[in-house]
C-alpha positions as CSV (number, residue, x, y, z in Angstrom):
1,X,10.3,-10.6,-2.5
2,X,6.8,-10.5,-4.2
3,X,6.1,-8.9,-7.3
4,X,3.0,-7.1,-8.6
5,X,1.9,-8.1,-12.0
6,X,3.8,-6.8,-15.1
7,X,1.3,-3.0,-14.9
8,X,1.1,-3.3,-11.2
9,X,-1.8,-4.1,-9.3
10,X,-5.4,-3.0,-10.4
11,X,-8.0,-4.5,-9.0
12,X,-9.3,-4.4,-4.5
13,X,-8.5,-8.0,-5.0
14,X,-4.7,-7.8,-6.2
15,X,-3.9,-5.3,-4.1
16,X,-5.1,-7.4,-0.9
17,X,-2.9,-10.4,-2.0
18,X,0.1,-8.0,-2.5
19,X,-0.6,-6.8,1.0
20,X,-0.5,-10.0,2.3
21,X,2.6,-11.4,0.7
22,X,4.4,-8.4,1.3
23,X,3.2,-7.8,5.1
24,X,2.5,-4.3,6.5
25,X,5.4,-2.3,6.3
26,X,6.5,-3.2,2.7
27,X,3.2,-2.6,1.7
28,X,3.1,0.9,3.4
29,X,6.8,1.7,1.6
30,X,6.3,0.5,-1.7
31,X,2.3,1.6,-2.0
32,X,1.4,4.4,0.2
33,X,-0.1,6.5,-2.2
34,X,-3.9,8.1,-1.8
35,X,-6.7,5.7,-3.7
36,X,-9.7,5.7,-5.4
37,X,-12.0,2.4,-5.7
38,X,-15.0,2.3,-7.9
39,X,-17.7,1.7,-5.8
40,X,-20.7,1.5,-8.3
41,X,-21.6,3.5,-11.7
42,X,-25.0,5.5,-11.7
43,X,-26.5,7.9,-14.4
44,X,-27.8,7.7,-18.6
45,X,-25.5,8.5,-21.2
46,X,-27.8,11.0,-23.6
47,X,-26.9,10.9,-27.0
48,X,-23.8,12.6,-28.2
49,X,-24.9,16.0,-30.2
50,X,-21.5,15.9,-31.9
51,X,-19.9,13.2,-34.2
52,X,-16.4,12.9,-32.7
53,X,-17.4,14.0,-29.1
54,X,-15.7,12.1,-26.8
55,X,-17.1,13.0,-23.5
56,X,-20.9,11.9,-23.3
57,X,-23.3,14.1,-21.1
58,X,-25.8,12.5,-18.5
59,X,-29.4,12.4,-18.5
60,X,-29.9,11.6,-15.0
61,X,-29.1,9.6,-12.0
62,X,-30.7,6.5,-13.0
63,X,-28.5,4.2,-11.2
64,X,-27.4,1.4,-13.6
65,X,-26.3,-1.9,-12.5
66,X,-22.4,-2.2,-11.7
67,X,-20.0,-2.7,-15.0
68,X,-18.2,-5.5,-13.8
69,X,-14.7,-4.7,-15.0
70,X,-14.5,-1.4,-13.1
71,X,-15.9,-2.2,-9.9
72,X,-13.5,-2.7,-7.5
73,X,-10.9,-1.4,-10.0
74,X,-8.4,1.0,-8.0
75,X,-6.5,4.3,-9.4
76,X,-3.4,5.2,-7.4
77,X,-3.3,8.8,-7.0
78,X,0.1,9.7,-7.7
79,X,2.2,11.9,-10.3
80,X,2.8,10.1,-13.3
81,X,3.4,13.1,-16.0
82,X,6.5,14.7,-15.0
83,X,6.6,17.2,-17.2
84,X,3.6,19.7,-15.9
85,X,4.8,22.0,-13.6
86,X,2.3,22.2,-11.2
87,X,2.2,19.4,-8.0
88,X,-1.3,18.4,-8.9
89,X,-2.5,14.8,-9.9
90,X,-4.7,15.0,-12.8
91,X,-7.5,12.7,-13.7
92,X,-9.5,12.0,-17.1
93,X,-9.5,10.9,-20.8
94,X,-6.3,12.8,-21.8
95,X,-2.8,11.3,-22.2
96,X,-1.4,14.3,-20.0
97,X,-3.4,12.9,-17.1
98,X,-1.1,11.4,-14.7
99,X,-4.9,8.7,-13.8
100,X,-5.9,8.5,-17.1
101,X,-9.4,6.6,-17.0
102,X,-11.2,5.5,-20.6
103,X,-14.9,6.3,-19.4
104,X,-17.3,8.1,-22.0
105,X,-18.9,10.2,-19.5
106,X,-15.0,11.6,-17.8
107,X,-13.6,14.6,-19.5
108,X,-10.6,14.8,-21.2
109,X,-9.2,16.8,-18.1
110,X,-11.7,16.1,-15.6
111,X,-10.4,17.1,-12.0
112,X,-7.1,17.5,-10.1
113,X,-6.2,16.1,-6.7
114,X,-3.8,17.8,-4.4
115,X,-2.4,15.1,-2.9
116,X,1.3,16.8,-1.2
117,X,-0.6,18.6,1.4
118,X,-4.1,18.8,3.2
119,X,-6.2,16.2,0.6
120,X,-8.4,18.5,-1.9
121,X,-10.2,18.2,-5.6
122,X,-10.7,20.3,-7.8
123,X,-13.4,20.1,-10.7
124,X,-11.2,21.5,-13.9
125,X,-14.9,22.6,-15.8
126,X,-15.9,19.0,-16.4
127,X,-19.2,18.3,-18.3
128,X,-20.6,15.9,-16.8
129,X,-19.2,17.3,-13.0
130,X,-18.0,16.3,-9.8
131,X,-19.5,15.4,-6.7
132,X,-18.4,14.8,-2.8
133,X,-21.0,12.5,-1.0
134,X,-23.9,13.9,-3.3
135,X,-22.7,17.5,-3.3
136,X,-22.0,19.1,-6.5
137,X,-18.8,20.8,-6.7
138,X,-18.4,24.4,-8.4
139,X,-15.3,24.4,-10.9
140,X,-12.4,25.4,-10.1
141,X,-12.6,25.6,-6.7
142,X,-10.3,23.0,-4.1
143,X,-12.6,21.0,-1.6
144,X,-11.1,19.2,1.2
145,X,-11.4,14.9,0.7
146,X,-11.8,12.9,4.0
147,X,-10.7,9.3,3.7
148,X,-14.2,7.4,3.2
149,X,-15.7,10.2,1.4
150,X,-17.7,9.1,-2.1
151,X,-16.5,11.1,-4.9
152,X,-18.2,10.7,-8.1
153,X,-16.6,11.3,-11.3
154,X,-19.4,12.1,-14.0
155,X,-21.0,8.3,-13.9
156,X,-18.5,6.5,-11.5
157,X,-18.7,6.4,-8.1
158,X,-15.6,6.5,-6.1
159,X,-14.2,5.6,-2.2
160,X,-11.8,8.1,-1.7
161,X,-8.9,6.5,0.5
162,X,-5.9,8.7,2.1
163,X,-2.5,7.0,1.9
164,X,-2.4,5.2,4.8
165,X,-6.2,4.8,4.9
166,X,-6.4,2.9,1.9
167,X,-3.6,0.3,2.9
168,X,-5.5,-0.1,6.7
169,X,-8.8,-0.3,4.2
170,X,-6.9,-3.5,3.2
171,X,-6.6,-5.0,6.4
172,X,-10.3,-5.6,6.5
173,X,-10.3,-8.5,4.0
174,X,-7.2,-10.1,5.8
């Protein structure tokens, strides 16, 4: 049997080379959870108005060139904070966040995936907002995800992958 590193895969790349050593069907057991891959990182920080602030607004959609460690870097979307009692996966800055993600421009509770039934995201009143394929989302409102889709979280860009669409994503660097 073949492990993942210590935290568990992180990266497009590890994740491929686990698929690999673990064939198909392990893979689908062990890892079929619903994905998002950075795809690129777009927008201007503007300057932070107060002194501890940790989310950072946007000036624009100036599209900046790729941050190297967090392309390709892949968030599992999957409970992690069992303690909430709603079913929802929540992603942002926050420790109660079950993806937490340490990017200036995410806030602290930035959106929540519904993940158990038909794939949806909400936006939870971010600042900096949330967007499917270009659209912006209104808060507080569920949207329906389609594998493929772009999402973009404030300044990241994300591939949204269903569960079993991210693992046959996969096979295409076999």
């Amino acid at each position: 049997m073949v492990d993942a590193p210590a935290q568990g895969p992180r990266y497009l790349h590890e994740f491929v080379a686990l698929r690999r050593a673990l064939g198909e069907q392990e893979f689908l057991i062990q890892w079929s959870f619903p994905a998002l891959v950075v795809h690129t990182i777009v927008g201007e920080l503007a300057p932070a108005k107060l002194p501890r602030r940790r989310t950072h607004p946007m000036l624009g959609e100036v599209e900046y060139a790729p941050v190297e460690s967090l392309v390709e870097r892949v968030w599992l979307l999957r409970r992690t904070v069992v303690e909430r009692p709603d079913r929802h996966v929540l992603v942002g800055q926050a420790t109660e966040c079950d993806v937490r993600i340490s990017e200036y421009t995410l806030s602290s509770r930035h959106c929540a995936f519904n993940v158990t039934d038909a794939a949806a995201v909400q936006d939870l009143g971010s600042l900096n907002g949330t967007k499917i394929d270009g659209a912006a989302l209104r808060p507080r409102k569920w949207y329906p995800l389609q594998s493929g889709c772009r999402l973009a979280l404030a300044r990241l860009v994300f591939i949204y992958y269903g569960a079993g669409a991210f693992a046959h994503h996969l096979d295409g660097f076999a």
